[in-house]
N, C-alpha and C positions, 0 to 999 in steps of 0.2 A: 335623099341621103345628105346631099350637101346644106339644102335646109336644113338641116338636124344638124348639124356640125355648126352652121354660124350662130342656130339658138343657143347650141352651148356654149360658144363661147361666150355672147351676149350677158347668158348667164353669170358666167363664171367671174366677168368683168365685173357685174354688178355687185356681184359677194364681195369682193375684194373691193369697190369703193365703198360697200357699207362698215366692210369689216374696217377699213382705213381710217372713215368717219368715227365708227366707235374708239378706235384708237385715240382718235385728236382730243375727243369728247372728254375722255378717258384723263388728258393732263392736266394740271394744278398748276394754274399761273399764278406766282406771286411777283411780288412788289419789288420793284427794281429801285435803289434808292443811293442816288449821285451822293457820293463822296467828295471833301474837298480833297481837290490838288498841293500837293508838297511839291513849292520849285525849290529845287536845287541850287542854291546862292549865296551868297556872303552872309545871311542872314542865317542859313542853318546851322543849327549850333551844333559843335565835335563831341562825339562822343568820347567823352576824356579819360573814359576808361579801356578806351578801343586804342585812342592815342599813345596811352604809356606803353599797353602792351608793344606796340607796331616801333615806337619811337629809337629804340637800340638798334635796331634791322635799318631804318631810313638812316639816321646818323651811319651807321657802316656802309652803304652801300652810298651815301652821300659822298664820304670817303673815297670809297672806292672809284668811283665815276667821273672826284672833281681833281685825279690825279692829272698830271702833266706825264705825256708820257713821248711829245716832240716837239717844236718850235718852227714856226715860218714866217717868213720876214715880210711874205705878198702873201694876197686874197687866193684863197684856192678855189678858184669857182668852176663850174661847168657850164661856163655860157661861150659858142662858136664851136666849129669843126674840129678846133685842137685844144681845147681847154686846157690848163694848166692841170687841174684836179684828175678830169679826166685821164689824161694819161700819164697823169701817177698811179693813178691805181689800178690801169693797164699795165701798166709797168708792173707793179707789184705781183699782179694777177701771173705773168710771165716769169716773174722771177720766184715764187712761192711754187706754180706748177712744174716749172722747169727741175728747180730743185729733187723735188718729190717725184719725176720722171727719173732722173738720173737715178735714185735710191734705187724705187722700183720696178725701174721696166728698161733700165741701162738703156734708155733712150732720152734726146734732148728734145725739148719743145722747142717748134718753130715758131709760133707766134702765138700772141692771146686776142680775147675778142670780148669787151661787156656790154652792158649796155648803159644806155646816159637816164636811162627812166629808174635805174636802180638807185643811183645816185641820187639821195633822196634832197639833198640840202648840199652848202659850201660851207667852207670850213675859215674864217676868220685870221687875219695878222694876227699873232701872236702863237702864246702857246695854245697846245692842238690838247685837248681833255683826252681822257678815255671816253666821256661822252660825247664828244664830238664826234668819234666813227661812230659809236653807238645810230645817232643822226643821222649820219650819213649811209648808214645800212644798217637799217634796222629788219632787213630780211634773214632769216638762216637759211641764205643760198650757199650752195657745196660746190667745188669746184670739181671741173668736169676736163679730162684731156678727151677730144674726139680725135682718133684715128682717121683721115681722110687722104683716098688718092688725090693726087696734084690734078688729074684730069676735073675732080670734084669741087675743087674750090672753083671753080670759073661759077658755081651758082651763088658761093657770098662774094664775090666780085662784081655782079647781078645783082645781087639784092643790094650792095650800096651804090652798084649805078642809079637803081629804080628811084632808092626811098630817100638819096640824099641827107641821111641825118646823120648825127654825128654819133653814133655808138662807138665809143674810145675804141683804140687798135693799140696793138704793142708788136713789133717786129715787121708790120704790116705798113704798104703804100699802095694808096687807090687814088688814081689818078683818075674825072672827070673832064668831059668838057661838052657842057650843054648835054648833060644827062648822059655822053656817049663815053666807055671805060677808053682812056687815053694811054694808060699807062698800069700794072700792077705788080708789085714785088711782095716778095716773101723771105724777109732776113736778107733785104739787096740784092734779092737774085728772082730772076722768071721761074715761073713754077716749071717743073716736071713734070708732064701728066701723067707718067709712070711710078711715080717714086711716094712711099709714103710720107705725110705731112702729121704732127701732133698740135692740135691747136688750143688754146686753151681759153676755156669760158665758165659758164655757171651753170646749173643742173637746169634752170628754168630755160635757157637759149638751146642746151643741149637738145631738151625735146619739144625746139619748135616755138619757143615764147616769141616775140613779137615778129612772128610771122617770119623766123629765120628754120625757116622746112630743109633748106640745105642740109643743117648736120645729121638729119633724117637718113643721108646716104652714106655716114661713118659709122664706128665703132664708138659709143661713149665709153670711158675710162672711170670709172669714179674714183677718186683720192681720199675723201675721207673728211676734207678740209674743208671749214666754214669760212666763206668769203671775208668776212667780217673778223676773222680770227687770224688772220693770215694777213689783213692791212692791220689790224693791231699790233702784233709781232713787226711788221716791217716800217712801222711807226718808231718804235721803241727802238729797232738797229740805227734810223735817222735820227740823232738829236736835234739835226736844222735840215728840216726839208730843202730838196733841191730840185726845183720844179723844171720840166726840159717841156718847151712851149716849142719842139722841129713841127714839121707839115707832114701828118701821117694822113690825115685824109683833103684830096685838094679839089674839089668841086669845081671846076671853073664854069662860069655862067650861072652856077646856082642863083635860083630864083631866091 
């Protein structure tokens, strides 16, 4: 019996490689025949009739883009622990969610939190464009308050012990020394571990982006607000930026 069982299957294998063969047999191979390449360059010519159409939209949006909508007198860049840029638009972040806490939830923000890989570029002396934030966040990140106990923040306390980098802070001081947390305030005061905290960040850090799993143990809030929409707005209440370069994160011994 079980000889009878492997000749069938022997069988059965064999039907199925002939039948497979007949298949292959069965297709029409043709002629494959290389096309030249079109590089993409100064050399290729506009199509001029694509051009007029598009031309009234780019002019307005040209416009649009090459307004002036603040002024600053120094480099806003994002380079060191306190950047200038940085924590303006921590700042901002604080002051747009706080706002919009107050409205909604008759509660105040304690601090904010972004991060420096968002910050795409710096922003230039002079006048600041509407394209210049465009630049500068070109993400549609949404601003996020996280509800967290005071007990809970000792893990981003932690996480900028560990990683030492500069992700902007606003209301916030974290004190290092040789990787070990030395010091930590929240609005000039020690946490509570009891007491609710509202913090304020962006929808991508809220669940977790560059390995900040902490807010993972709050409540997210969502506002509605596009990051990017919210330093536009607080661009435009600034006619002359005023850039505050205090010591919000202070690494001592940093490598």
């Amino acid at each position: 019996m079980k000889n009878k069982f492997i000749l069938l299957g022997i069988t059965l294998a064999t039907l199925s490689a002939c039948k497979t063969a007949s298949s292959v047999s069965s297709v029409q191979l043709v002629d494959v025949k290389t096309q030249k390449n079109i590089s993409i360059n100064n050399e290729l010519k506009n199509d001029d009739e694509f051009v007029k159409i598009i031309e009234p939209y780019k002019q307005k949006l040209d416009k649009e883009m090459n307004q002036k909508i603040s002024h600053t007198n120094v480099d806003l860049t994002k380079q060191g622990d306190n950047s200038n840029l940085g924590n303006l638009l921590a700042d901002y972040t604080f002051d747009g969610a706080n706002e919009w806490a107050k409205k909604n939830l008759q509660k105040n923000v304690d601090a904010a939190l972004i991060n420096i890989g968002g910050i795409r570029t710096t922003i230039g002396k002079g006048d600041i464009l509407l394209k210049s934030v465009f630049e500068v966040m070109p993400f549609e990140n949404e601003v996020i308050i996280v509800k967290m106990k005071g007990a809970d923040l000792q893990g981003l306390y932690d996480y900028y012990a560990k990683t030492q980098v500069n992700n902007p802070v606003s209301h916030l001081y974290i004190e290092t020394n040789n990787g070990q947390l030395t010091k930590t305030l929240i609005n000039g005061k020690a946490v509570n571990p009891t007491q609710d905290y509202y913090i304020a960040t962006s929808d991508y850090l809220a669940l977790g982006g560059d390995n900040m799993k902490f807010f993972g143990k709050g409540e997210s809030i969502p506002t509605g607000i596009k990051l990017r929409d919210l330093f536009i707005d607080y661009f435009k209440k600034t006619p002359e930026v005023v850039v505050n370069n205090d010591v919000r994160l202070n690494f001592i011994g940093k490598k």
